[in-house]
Phi, psi and omega in degrees: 000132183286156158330130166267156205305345198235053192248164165262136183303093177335333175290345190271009175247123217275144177276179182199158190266166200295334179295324178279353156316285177319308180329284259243328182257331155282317154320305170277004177284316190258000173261308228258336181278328161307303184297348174286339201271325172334282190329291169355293192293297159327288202256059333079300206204294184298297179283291174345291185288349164281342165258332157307308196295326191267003187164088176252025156315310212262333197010261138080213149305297218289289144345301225273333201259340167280305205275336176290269143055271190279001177279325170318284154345312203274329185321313183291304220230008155285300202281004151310303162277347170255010164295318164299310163319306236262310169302348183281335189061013189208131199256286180340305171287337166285357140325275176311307214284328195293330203247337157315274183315299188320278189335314166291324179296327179291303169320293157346284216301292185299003179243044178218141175246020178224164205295319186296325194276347208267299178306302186289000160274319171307290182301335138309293185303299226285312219258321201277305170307338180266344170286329161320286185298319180307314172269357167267319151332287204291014176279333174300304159309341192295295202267338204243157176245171191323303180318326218221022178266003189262012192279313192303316195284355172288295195278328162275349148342289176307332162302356173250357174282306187299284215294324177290337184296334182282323189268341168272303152355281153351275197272006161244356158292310191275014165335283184272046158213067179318318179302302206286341161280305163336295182288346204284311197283321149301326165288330154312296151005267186298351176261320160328306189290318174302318169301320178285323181294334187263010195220028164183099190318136151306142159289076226296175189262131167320104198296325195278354200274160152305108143298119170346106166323134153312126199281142193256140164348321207266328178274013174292321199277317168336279198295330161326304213276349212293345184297346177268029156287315211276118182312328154283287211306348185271303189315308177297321160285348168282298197296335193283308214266339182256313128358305191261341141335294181306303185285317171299320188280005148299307207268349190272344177265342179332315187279323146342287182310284195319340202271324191246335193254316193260145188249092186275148219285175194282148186101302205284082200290206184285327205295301177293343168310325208273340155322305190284293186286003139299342163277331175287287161315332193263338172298300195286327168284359139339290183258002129308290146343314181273338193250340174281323177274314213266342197258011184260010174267307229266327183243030174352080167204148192228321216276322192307335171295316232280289214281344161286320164268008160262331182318322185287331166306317195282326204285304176317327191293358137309318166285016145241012180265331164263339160191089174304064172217164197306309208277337203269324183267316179307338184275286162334262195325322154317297190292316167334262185335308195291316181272023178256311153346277179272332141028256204272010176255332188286269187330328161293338142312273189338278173335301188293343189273354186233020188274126163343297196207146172302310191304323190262347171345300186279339184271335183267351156250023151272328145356292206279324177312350189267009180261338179278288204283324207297303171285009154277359173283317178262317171314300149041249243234303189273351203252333206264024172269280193336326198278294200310281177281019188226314197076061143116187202306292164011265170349296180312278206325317194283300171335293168329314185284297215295331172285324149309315181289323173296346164307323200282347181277339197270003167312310206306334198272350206289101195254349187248043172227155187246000000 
């Protein structure tokens, strides 16, 4: 198939021999599976029960105004740091420097005991991860050429199955320790951004390149945007941005639902449920990921994965509105997981593949990042209106499908990926 037009041009990726390619793929497998445990572990486990401890009249509402908050933050300061990576030619100190500060944000988090100090820690953690995430992203355009991205985007996939089991794991051993699952979780972090920073080099910047005309103010926040010009990259950001909306506003109330909705066997408390289903889903989606990137490499073909697991996203969030019961959530949190799975390993190939231009990369998938943190802004704000004003869970779980599916629809416009 020829390249498509709005693909990055293979000369702008440096070639590298296969080994170190692997190398180099294994790095980002273990920096993208630490933010994952964070993200995870935290808004998951960590904060719920730290809001629950402060005020559980409120849960809630309470939950929905910190994770909304701090989503603002992440919204803000990804594709923000990575315009700065990209002018900078350099990925490595916004690594290092994004998973530092989380640490210290973290450190912070677990020693506060009120809602105003519980946000303004979230928000710290949100905006310090996100300068992090942004520059551990563009190393995939940066470093993998075209050919070999639904493989990298297959392996680095697998960081959010690893990385979320390793981060719930954590925070539901260390619950009733809060500090200590906070810093537990930060360390994790900072030793990943060390290991990638000390053992996989910048790419230096073509010396010989033009610098980027000056810009007059008014016409920056465009050209920050202008990638939502190019008719996939719009596309991809709508189905990206309707997905993940659907799935935070489920997945972000899970210990909530266990606690309240689902009727769990005796003994079992919400915290240790979220133990279990979380190795259950972070398995299938393992192996989604993995089998979902390697086989759209192998038939290069990514939209039929894409729009078949999100179809799947919606259709499932139906079994626990027919049967809210633990076996009923194993079941959910399986399918769940596979098809959230092959999702985000596919559709992230789709993304690279669709980017305008190589040179902008890291500013144009923090752009589209704002379709990953931008519906954690509203999901929130909405699921726990949903909750509220509807009475009770039921409702959420049906909002949720119905916005995945509209994900799988908005794949179809998509012309210059097959």
């Amino acid at each position: 198939m020829p390249v498509p037009t709005e693909d990055l041009p293979p000369a702008t990726v440096p070639t590298a021999p296969e080994s170190r390619q692997r190398g180099l793929m294994t790095l980002l497998l273990v920096a993208n599976a630490s933010m994952y445990a964070v993200y995870l572990g935290v808004g998951s486990v960590l904060l719920p029960t730290q809001v629950a401890a402060i005020d559980a009249h409120h849960k809630v509402a309470l939950l929905g105004l910190i994770g909304g908050v701090g989503s603002v933050f992440a919204t803000a300061c990804n594709p923000v740091a990575g315009a700065l990576s990209d002018r900078s030619g350099r990925r490595n100190p916004w690594v290092l420097g994004g998973a530092l500060a989380s640490l210290a944000g973290l450190a912070f988090l677990g020693n506060v005991r009120t809602a105003l100090l519980a946000g303004i820690g979230w928000c710290l953690v949100q905006a310090t991860m996100n300068v992090y995430q942004a520059a551990v992203t563009a190393i995939v355009p940066d470093r993998i050429p075209p050919a070999r991205r639904g493989t990298a985007s297959a392996l680095v996939g697998l960081a959010l199955p690893v990385g979320g089991t390793l981060g719930v794991l954590i925070a539901s051993r260390t619950a009733g320790h809060l500090s200590a699952g906070y810093l537990a979780l930060g360390l994790v972090a900072a030793t990943a951004a060390v290991l990638l920073t000390a053992l996989c080099r910048d790419v230096p910047r073509d010396q010989d390149a033009e610098p980027a005309p000056a810009l007059p103010r008014r016409r920056r926040a465009a050209v920050f945007l202008s990638a939502l010009s190019s008719r996939d990259f719009r596309w991809a950001f709508v189905g990206r941005a309707l997905m993940v909306l659907g799935y935070f506003s489920v997945v972000g109330y899970q210990l909530y639902i266990l606690d309240d909705h689902i009727t769990l066997p005796r003994g079992l408390s919400a915290a240790d449920a979220m133990a279990v289903l979380t190795p259950v889903s972070m398995a299938a989606m393992a192996v989604s990921t993995l089998v979902g990137g390697l086989l759209s490499d192998r038939w290069n073909r990514r939209k039929v994965f894409v729009g078949v697991s999100a179809a799947l996203a919606g259709v499932v969030m139906a079994v626990p509105v027919v049967a809210p019961t633990w076996p009923g959530m194993l079941v959910f949190s399986a399918l769940n997981g596979l098809a959230f799975g092959c999702f985000m390993a596919v559709d992230t190939a789709v993304v690279t593949l669709v980017l305008p231009r190589a040179e902008d990369a890291a500013r144009d998938l923090g752009v589209l990042n704002i379709a990953n943190a931008g519906p954690q802004i509203v999901a929130p704000f909405v699921a726990s209106a949903v909750v509220t004003a509807l009475g009770g869970y039921t409702p959420l779980f049906l909002f949720g499908g119905a916005l995945s599916l509209l994900g799988a629809l908005a794949i179809l416009p998509i012309r210059g990926v097959r």
